[in-house]
MIFI-295083 format. One record per residue: residue in one letter; x, y, z of N, C-alpha, C, O in turn; residue number from 1. Coordinates in nm, 2 decimals, padded with zeros to 4 digits. Layout:
REM residues N
+---------+--------+--------+--------+--------+--------+--------+--------+--------+--------+--------+--------+--------+-----+
! residuo !   n_xx !   n_yy !   n_zz !  ca_xx !  ca_yy !  ca_zz !   c_xx !   c_yy !   c_zz !   o_xx !   o_yy !   o_zz ! num !
+---------+--------+--------+--------+--------+--------+--------+--------+--------+--------+--------+--------+--------+-----+
!       a !      X !      Y !      Z !      X !      Y !      Z !      X !      Y !      Z !      X !      Y !      Z ! NUM !
...
+---------+--------+--------+--------+--------+--------+--------+--------+--------+--------+--------+--------+--------+-----+
***
This chain:
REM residues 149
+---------+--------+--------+--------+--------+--------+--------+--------+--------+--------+--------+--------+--------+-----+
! residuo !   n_xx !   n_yy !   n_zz !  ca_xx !  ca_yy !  ca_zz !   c_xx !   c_yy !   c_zz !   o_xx !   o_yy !   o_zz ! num !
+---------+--------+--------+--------+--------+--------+--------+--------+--------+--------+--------+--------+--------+-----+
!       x ! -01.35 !  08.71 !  03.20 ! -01.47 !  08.64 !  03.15 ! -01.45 !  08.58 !  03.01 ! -01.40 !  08.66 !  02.93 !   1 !
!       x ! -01.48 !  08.48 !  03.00 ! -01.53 !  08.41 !  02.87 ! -01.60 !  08.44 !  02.76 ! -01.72 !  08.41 !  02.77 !   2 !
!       x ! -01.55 !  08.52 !  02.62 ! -01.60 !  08.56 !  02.52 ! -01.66 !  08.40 !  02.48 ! -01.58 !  08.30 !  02.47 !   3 !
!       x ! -01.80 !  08.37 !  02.47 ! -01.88 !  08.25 !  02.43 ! -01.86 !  08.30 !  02.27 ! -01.85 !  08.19 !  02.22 !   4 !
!       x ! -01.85 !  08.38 !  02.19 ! -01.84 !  08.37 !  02.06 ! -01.69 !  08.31 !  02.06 ! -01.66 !  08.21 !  01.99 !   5 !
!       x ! -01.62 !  08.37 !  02.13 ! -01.45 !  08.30 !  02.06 ! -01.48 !  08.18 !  02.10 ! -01.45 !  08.10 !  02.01 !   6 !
!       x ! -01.54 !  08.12 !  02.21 ! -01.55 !  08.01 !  02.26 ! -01.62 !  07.88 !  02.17 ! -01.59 !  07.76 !  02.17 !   7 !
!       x ! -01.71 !  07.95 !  02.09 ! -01.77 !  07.84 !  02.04 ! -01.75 !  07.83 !  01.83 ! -01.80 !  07.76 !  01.74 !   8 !
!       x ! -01.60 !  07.97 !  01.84 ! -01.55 !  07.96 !  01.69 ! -01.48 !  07.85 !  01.68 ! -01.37 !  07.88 !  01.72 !   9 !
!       x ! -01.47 !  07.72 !  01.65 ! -01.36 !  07.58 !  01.63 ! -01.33 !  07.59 !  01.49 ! -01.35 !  07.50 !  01.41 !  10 !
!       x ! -01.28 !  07.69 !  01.47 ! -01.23 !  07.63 !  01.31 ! -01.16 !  07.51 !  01.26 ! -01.05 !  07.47 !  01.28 !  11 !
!       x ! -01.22 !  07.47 !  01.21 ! -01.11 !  07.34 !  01.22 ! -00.91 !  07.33 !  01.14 ! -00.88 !  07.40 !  01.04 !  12 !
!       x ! -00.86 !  07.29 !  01.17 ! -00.76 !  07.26 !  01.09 ! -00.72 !  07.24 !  00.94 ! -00.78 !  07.17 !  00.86 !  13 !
!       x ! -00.64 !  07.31 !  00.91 ! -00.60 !  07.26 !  00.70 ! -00.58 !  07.11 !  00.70 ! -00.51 !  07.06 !  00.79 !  14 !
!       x ! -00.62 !  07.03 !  00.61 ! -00.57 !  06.87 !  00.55 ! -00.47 !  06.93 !  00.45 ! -00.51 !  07.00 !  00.35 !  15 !
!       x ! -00.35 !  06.90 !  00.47 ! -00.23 !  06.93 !  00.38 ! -00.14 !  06.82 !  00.39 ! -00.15 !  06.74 !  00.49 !  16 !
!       x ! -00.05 !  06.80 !  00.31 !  00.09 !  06.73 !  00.34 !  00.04 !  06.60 !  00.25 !  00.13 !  06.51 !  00.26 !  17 !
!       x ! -00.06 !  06.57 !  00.17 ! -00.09 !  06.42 !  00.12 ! -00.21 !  06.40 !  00.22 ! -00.29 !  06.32 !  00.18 !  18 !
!       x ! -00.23 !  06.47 !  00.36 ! -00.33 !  06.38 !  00.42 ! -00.47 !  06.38 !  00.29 ! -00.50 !  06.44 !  00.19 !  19 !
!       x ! -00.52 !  06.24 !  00.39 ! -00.66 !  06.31 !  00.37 ! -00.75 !  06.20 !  00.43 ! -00.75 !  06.08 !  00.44 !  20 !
!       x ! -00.84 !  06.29 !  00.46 ! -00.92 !  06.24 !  00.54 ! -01.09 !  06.18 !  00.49 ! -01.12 !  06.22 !  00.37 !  21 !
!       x ! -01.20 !  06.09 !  00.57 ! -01.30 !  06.04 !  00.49 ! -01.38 !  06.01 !  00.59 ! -01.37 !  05.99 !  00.71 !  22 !
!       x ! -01.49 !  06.01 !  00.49 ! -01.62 !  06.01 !  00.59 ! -01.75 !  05.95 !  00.46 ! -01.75 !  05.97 !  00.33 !  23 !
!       x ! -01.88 !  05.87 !  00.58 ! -01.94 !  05.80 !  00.50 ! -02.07 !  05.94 !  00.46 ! -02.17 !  05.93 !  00.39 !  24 !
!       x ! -02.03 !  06.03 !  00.52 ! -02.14 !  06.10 !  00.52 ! -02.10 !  06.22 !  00.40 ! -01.98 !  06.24 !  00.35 !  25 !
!       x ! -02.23 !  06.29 !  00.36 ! -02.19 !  06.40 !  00.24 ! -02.11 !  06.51 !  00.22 ! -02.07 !  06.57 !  00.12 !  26 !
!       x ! -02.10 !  06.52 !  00.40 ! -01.99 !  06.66 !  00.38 ! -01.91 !  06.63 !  00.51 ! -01.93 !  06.52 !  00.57 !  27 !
!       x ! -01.83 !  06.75 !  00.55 ! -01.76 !  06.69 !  00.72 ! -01.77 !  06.87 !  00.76 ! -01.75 !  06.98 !  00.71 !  28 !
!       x ! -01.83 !  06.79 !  00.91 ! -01.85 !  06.95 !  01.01 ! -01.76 !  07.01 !  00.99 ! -01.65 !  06.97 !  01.01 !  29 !
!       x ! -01.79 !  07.14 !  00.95 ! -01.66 !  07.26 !  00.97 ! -01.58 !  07.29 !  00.85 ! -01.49 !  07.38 !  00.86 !  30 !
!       x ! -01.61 !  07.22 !  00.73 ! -01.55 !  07.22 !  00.59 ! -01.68 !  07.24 !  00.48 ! -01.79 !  07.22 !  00.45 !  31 !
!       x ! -01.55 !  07.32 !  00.46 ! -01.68 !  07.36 !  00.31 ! -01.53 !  07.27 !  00.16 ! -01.41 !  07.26 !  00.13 !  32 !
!       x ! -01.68 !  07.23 !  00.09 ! -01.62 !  07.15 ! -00.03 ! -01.60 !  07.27 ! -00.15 ! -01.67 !  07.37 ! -00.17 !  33 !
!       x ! -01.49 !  07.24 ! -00.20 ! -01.39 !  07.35 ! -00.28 ! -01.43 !  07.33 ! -00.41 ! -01.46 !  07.43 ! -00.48 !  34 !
!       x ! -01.41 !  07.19 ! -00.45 ! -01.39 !  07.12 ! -00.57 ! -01.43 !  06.97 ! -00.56 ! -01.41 !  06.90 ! -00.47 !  35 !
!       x ! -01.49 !  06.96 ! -00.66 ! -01.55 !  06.78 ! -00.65 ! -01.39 !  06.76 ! -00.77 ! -01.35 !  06.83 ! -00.86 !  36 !
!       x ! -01.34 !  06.62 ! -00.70 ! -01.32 !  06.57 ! -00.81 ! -01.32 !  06.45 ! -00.90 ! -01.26 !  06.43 ! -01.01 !  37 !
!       x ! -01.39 !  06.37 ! -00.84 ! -01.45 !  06.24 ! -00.91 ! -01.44 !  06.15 ! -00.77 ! -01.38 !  06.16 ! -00.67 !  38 !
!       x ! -01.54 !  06.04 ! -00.85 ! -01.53 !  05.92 ! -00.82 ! -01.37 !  05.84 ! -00.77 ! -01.26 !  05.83 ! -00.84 !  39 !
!       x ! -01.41 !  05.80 ! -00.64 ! -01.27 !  05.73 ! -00.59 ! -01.30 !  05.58 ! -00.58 ! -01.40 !  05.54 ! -00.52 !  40 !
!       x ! -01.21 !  05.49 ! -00.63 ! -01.28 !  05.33 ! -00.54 ! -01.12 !  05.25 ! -00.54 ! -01.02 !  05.26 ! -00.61 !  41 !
!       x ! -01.15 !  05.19 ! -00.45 ! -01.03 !  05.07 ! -00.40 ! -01.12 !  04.89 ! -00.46 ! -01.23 !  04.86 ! -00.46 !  42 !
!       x ! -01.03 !  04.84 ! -00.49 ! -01.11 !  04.69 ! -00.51 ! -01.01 !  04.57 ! -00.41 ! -00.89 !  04.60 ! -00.43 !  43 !
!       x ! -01.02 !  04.48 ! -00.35 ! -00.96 !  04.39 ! -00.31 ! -01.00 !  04.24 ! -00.33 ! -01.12 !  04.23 ! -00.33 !  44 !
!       x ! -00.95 !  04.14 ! -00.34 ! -01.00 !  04.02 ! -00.38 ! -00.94 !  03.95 ! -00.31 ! -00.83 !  03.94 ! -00.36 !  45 !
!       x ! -00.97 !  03.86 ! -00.20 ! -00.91 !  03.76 ! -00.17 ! -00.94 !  03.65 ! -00.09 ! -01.04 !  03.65 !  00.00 !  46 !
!       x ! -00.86 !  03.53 ! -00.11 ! -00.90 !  03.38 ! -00.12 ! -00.81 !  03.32 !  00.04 ! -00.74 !  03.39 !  00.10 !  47 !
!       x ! -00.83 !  03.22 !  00.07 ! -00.81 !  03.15 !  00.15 ! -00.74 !  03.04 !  00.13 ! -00.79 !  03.00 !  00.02 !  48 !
!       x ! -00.65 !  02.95 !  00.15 ! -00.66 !  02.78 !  00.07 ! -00.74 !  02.72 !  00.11 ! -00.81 !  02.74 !  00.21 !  49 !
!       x ! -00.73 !  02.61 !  00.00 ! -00.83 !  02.45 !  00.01 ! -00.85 !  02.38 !  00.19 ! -00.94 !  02.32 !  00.24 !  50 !
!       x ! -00.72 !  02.45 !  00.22 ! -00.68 !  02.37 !  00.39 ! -00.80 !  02.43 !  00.49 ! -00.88 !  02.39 !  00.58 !  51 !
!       x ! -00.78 !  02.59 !  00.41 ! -00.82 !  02.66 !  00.57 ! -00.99 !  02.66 !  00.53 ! -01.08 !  02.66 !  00.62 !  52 !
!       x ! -01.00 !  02.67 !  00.36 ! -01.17 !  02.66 !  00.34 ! -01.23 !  02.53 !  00.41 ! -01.33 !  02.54 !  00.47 !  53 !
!       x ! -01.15 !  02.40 !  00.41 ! -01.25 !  02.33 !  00.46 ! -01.27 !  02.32 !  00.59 ! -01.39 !  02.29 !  00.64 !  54 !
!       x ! -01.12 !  02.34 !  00.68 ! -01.13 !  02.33 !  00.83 ! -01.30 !  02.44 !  00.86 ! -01.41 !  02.39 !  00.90 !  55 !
!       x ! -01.28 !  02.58 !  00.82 ! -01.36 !  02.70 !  00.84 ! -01.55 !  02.60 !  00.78 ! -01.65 !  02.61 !  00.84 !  56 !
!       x ! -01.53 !  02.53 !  00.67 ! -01.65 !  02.42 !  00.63 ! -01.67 !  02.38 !  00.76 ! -01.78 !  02.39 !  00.82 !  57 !
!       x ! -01.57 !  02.33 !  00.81 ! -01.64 !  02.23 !  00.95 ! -01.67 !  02.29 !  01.05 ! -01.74 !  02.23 !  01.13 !  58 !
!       x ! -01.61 !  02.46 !  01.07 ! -01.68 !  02.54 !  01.19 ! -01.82 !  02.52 !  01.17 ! -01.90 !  02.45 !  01.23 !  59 !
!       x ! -01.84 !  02.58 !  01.08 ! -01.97 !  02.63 !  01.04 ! -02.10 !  02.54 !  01.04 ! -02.21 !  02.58 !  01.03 !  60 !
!       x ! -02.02 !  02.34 !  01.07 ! -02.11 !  02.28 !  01.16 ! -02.14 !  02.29 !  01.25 ! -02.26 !  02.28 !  01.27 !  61 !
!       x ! -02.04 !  02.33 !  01.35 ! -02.06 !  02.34 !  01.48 ! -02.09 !  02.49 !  01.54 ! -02.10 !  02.53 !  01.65 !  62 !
!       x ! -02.08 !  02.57 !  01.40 ! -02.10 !  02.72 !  01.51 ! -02.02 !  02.78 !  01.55 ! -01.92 !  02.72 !  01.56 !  63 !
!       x ! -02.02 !  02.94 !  01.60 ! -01.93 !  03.04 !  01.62 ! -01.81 !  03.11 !  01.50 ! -01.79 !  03.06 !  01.39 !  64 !
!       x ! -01.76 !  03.22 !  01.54 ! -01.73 !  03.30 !  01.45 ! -01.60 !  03.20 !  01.32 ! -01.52 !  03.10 !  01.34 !  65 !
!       x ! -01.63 !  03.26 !  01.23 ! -01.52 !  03.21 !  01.13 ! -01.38 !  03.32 !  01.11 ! -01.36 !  03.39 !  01.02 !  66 !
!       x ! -01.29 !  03.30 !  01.24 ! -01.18 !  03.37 !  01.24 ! -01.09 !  03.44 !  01.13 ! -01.02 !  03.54 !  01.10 !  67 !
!       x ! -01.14 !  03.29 !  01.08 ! -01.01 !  03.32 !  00.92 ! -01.07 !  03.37 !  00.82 ! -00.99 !  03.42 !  00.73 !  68 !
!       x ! -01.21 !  03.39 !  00.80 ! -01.24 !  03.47 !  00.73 ! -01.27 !  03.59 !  00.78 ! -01.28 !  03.67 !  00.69 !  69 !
!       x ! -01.30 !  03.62 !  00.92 ! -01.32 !  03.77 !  00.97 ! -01.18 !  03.83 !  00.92 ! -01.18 !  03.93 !  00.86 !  70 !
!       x ! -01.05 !  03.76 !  00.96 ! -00.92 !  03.84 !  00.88 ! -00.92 !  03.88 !  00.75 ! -00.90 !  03.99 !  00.71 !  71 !
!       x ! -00.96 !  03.76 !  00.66 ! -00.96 !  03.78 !  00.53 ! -01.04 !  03.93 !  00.44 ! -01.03 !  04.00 !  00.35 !  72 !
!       x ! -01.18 !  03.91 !  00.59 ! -01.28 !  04.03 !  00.51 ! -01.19 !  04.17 !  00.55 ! -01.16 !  04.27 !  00.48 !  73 !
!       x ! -01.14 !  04.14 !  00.69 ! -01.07 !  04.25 !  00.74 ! -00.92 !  04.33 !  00.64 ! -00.88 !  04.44 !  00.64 !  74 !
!       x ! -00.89 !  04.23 !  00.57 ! -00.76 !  04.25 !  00.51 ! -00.80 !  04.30 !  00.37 ! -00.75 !  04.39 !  00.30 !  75 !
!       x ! -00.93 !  04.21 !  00.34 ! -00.98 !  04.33 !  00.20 ! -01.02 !  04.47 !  00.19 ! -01.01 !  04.54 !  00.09 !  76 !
!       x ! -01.10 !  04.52 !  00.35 ! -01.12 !  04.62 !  00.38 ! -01.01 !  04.72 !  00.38 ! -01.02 !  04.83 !  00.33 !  77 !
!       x ! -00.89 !  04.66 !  00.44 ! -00.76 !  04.76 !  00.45 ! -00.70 !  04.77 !  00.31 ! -00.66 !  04.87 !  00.25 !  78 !
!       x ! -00.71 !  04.69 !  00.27 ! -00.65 !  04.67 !  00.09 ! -00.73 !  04.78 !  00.04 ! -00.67 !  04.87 ! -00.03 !  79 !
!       x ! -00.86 !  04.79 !  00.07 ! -00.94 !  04.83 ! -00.05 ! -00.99 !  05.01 !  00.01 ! -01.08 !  05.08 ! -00.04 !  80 !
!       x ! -00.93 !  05.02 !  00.09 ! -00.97 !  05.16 !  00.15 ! -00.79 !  05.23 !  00.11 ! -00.78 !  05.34 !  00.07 !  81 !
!       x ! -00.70 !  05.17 !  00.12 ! -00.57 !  05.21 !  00.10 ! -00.57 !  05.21 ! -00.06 ! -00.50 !  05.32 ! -00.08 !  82 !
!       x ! -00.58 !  05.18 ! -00.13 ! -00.64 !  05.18 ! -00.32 ! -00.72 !  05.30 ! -00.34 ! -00.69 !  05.38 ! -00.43 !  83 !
!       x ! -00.83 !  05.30 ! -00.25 ! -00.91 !  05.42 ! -00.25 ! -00.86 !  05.55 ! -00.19 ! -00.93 !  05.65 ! -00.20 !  84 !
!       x ! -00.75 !  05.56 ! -00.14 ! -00.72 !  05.70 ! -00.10 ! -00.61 !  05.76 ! -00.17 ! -00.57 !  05.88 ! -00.18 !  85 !
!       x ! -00.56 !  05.62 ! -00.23 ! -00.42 !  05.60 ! -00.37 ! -00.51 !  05.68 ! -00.47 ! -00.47 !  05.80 ! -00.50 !  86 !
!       x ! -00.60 !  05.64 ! -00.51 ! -00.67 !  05.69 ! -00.61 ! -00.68 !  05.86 ! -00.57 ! -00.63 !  05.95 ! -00.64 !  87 !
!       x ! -00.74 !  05.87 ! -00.46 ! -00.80 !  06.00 ! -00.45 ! -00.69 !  06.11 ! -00.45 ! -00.69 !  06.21 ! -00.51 !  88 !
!       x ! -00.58 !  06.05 ! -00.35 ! -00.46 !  06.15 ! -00.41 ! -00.39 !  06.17 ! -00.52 ! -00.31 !  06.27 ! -00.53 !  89 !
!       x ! -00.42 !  06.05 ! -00.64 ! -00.34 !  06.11 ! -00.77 ! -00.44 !  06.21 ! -00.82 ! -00.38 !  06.28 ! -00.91 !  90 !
!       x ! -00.58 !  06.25 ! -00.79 ! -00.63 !  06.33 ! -00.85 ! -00.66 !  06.44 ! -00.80 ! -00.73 !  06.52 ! -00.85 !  91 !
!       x ! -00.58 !  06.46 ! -00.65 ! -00.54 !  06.58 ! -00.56 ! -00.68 !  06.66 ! -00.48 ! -00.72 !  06.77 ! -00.47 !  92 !
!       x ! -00.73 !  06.53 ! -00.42 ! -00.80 !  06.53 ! -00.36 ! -00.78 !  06.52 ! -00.19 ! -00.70 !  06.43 ! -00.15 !  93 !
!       x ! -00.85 !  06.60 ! -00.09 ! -00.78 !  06.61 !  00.04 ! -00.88 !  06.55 !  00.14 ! -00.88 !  06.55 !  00.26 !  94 !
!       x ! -00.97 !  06.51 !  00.05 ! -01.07 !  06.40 !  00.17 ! -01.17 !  06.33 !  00.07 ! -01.19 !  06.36 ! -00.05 !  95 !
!       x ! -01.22 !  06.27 !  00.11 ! -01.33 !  06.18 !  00.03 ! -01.44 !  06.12 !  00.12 ! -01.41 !  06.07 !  00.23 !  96 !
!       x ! -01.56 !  06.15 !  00.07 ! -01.70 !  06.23 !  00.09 ! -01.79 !  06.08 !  00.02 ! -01.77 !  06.01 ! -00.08 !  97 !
!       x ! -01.90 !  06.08 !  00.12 ! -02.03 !  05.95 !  00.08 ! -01.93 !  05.83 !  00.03 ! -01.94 !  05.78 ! -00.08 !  98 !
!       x ! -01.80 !  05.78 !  00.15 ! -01.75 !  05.68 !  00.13 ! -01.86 !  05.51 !  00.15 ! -01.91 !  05.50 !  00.26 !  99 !
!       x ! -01.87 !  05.44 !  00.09 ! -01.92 !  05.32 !  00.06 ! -01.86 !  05.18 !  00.06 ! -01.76 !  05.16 ! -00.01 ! 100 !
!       x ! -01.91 !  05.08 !  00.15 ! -01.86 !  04.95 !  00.11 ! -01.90 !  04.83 !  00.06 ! -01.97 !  04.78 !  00.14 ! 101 !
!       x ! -01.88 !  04.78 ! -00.02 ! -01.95 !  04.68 ! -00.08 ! -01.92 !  04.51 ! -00.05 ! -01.80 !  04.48 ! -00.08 ! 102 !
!       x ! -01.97 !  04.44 ! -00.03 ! -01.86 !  04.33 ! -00.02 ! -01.94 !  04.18 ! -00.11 ! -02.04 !  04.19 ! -00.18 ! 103 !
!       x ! -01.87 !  04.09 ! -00.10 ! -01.92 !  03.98 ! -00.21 ! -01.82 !  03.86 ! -00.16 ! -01.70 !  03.87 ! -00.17 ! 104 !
!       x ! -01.90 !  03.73 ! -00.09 ! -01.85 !  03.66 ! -00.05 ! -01.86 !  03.54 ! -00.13 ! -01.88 !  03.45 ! -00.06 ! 105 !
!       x ! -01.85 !  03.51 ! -00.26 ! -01.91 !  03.34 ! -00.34 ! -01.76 !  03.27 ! -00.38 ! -01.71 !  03.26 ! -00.49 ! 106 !
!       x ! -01.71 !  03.22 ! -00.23 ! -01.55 !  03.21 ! -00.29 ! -01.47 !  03.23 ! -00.23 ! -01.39 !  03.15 ! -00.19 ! 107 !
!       x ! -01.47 !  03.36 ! -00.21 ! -01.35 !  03.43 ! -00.19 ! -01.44 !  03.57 ! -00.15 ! -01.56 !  03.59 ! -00.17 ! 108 !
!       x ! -01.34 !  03.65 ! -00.10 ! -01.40 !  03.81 ! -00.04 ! -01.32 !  03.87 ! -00.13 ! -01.20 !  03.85 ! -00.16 ! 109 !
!       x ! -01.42 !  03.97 ! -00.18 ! -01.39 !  04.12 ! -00.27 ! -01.45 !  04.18 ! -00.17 ! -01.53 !  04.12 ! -00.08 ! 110 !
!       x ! -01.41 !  04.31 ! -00.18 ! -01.49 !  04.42 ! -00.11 ! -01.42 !  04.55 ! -00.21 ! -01.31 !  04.58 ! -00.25 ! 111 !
!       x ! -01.57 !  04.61 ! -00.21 ! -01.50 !  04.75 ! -00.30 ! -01.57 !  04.86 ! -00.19 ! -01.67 !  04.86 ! -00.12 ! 112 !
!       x ! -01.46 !  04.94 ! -00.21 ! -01.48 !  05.11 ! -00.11 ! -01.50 !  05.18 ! -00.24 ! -01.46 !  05.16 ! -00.36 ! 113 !
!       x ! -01.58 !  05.27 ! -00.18 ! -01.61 !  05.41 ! -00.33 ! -01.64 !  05.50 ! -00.24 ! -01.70 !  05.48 ! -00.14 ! 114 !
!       x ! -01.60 !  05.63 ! -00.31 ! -01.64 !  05.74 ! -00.28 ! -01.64 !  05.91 ! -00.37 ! -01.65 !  05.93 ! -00.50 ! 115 !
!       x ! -01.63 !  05.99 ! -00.28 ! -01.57 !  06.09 ! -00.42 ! -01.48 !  06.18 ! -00.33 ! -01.48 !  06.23 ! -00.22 ! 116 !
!       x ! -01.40 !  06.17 ! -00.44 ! -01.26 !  06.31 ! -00.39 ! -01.35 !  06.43 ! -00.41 ! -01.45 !  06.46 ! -00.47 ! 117 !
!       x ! -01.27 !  06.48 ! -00.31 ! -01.32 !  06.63 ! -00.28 ! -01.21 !  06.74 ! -00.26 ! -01.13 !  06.71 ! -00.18 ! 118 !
!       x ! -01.20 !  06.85 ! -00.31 ! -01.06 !  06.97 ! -00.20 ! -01.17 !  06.99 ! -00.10 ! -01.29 !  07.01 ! -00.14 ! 119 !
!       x ! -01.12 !  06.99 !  00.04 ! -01.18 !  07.10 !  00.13 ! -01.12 !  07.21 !  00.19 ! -01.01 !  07.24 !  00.15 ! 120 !
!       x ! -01.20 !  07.27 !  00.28 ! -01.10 !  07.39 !  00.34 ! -01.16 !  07.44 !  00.49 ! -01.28 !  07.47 !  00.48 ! 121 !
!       x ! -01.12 !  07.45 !  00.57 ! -01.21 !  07.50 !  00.69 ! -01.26 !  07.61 !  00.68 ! -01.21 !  07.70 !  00.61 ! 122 !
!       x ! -01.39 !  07.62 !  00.76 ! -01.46 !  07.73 !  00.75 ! -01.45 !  07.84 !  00.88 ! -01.52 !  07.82 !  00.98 ! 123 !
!       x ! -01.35 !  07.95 !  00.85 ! -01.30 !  08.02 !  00.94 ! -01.42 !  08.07 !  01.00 ! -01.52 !  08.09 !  00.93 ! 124 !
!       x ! -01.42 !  08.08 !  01.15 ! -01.49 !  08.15 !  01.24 ! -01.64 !  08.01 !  01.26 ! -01.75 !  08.04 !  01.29 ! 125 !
!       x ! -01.60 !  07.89 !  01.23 ! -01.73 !  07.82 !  01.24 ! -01.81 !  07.80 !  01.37 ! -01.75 !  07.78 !  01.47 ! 126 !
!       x ! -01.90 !  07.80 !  01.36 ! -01.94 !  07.75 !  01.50 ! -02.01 !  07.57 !  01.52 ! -02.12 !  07.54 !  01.48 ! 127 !
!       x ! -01.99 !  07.54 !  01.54 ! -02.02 !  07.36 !  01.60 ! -02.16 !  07.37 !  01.66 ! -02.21 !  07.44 !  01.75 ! 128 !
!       x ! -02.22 !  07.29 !  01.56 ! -02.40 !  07.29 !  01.61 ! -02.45 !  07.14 !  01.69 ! -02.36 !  07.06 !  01.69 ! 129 !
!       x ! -02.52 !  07.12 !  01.73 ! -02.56 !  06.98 !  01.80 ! -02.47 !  06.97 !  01.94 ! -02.44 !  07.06 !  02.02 ! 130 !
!       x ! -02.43 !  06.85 !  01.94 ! -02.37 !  06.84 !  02.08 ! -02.26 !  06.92 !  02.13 ! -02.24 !  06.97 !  02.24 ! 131 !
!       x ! -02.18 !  06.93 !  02.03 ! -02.07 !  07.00 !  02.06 ! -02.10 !  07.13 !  02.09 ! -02.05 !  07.19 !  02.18 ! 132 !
!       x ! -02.18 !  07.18 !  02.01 ! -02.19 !  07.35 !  02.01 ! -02.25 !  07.34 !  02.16 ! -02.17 !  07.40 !  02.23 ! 133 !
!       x ! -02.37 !  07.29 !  02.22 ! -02.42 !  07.30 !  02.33 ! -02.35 !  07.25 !  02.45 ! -02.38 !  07.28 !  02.56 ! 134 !
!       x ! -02.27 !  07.18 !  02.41 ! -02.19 !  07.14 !  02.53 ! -02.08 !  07.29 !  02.58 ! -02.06 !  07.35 !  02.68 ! 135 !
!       x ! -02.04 !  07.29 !  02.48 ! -01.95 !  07.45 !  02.47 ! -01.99 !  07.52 !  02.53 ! -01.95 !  07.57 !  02.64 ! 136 !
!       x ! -02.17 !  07.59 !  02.45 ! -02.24 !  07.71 !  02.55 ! -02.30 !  07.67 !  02.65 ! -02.37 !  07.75 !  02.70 ! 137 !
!       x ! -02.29 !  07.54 !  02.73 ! -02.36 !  07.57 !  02.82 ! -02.19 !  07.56 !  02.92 ! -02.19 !  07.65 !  03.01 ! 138 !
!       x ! -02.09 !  07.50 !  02.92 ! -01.95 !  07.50 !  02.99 ! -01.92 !  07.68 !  03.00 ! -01.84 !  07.72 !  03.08 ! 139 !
!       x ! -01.99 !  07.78 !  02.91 ! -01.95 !  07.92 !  02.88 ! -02.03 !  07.91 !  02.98 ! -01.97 !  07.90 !  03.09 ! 140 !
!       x ! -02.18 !  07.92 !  03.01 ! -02.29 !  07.99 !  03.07 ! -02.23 !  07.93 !  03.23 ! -02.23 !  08.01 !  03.32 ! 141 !
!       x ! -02.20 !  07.81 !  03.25 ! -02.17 !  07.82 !  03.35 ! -02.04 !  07.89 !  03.42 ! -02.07 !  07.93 !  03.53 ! 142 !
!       x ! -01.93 !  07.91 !  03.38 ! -01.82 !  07.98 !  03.40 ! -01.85 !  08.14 !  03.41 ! -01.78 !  08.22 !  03.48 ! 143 !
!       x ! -02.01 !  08.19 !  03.31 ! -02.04 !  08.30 !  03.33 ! -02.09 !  08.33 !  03.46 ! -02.03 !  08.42 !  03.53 ! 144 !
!       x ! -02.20 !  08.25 !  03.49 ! -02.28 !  08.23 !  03.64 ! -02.15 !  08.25 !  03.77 ! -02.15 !  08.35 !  03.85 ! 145 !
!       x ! -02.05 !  08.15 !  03.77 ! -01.99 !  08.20 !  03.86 ! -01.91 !  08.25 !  03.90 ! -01.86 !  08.23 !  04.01 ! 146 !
!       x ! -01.87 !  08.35 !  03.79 ! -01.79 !  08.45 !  03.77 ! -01.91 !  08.57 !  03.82 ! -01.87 !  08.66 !  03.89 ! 147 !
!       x ! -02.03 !  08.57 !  03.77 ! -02.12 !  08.72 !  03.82 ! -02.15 !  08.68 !  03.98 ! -02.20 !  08.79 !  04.02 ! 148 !
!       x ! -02.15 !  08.60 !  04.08 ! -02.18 !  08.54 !  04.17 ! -02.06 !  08.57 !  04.27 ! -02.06 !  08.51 !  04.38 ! 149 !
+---------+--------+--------+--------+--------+--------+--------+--------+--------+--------+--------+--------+--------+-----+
***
């Protein structure tokens, strides 16, 4: 039979080796925050040429997506999230917590990521609340049922 306590302990895994991981939200399930250690941000800035701004001008007579700048926003986002995790590791940080995006198109695309470095650590013996946790006890209760049956 199915210990539903071992069943529903998920501790989560150590972030070690340089990883680190992020989230837009204030904390991450199953971690407890160790150490704040500041403010993290990435910045990216970038332009298009004269050729591709005006062709992308004449979409935007006729309508539908602007390709070349969906890359361009796309490319500042990667720029500016990979700055931001540059940052967070020189200050030995193993995830980053209320990540943020900002962006500004008069030109050219900047986009800034921010967040804050954090150490985390899993929290041994946790248990998983909301979906997961109930999906767990109820997969336990049934395996109980037909095991007493």
């Amino acid at each position: 039979m199915l210990d539903r306590k071992a069943l529903l302990s998920g501790t989560r895994p150590e972030i070690s080796g340089g990883k680190i991981i992020m989230t837009g939200a204030p904390s991450l399930d199953g971690y407890e925050i160790m150490e704040y250690k500041g403010m993290c941000w990435g910045i990216s800035m970038r332009s298009k040429d004269m050729g591709q701004d005006c062709a992308m001008g004449f979409k935007q007579l006729t309508g539908g997506e602007l390709a070349s700048y969906t890359q361009l926003g796309d490319e500042a986002r990667q720029k500016a999230i990979q700055r931001l995790l540059e940052m967070a590791r020189r200050q030995g940080a193993n995830a980053v917590i209320n990540i943020n995006f900002e962006l500004s198109t008069m030109g050219r695309t900047m986009t800034v990521a921010n967040g804050t470095g954090v150490v985390i650590r899993p929290i041994e013996g946790y248990v998983p609340e909301g979906a997961v946790g109930n999906i767990l006890a109820e997969i336990h209760d049934v395996i109980a049922k037909d095991e007493t049956s």
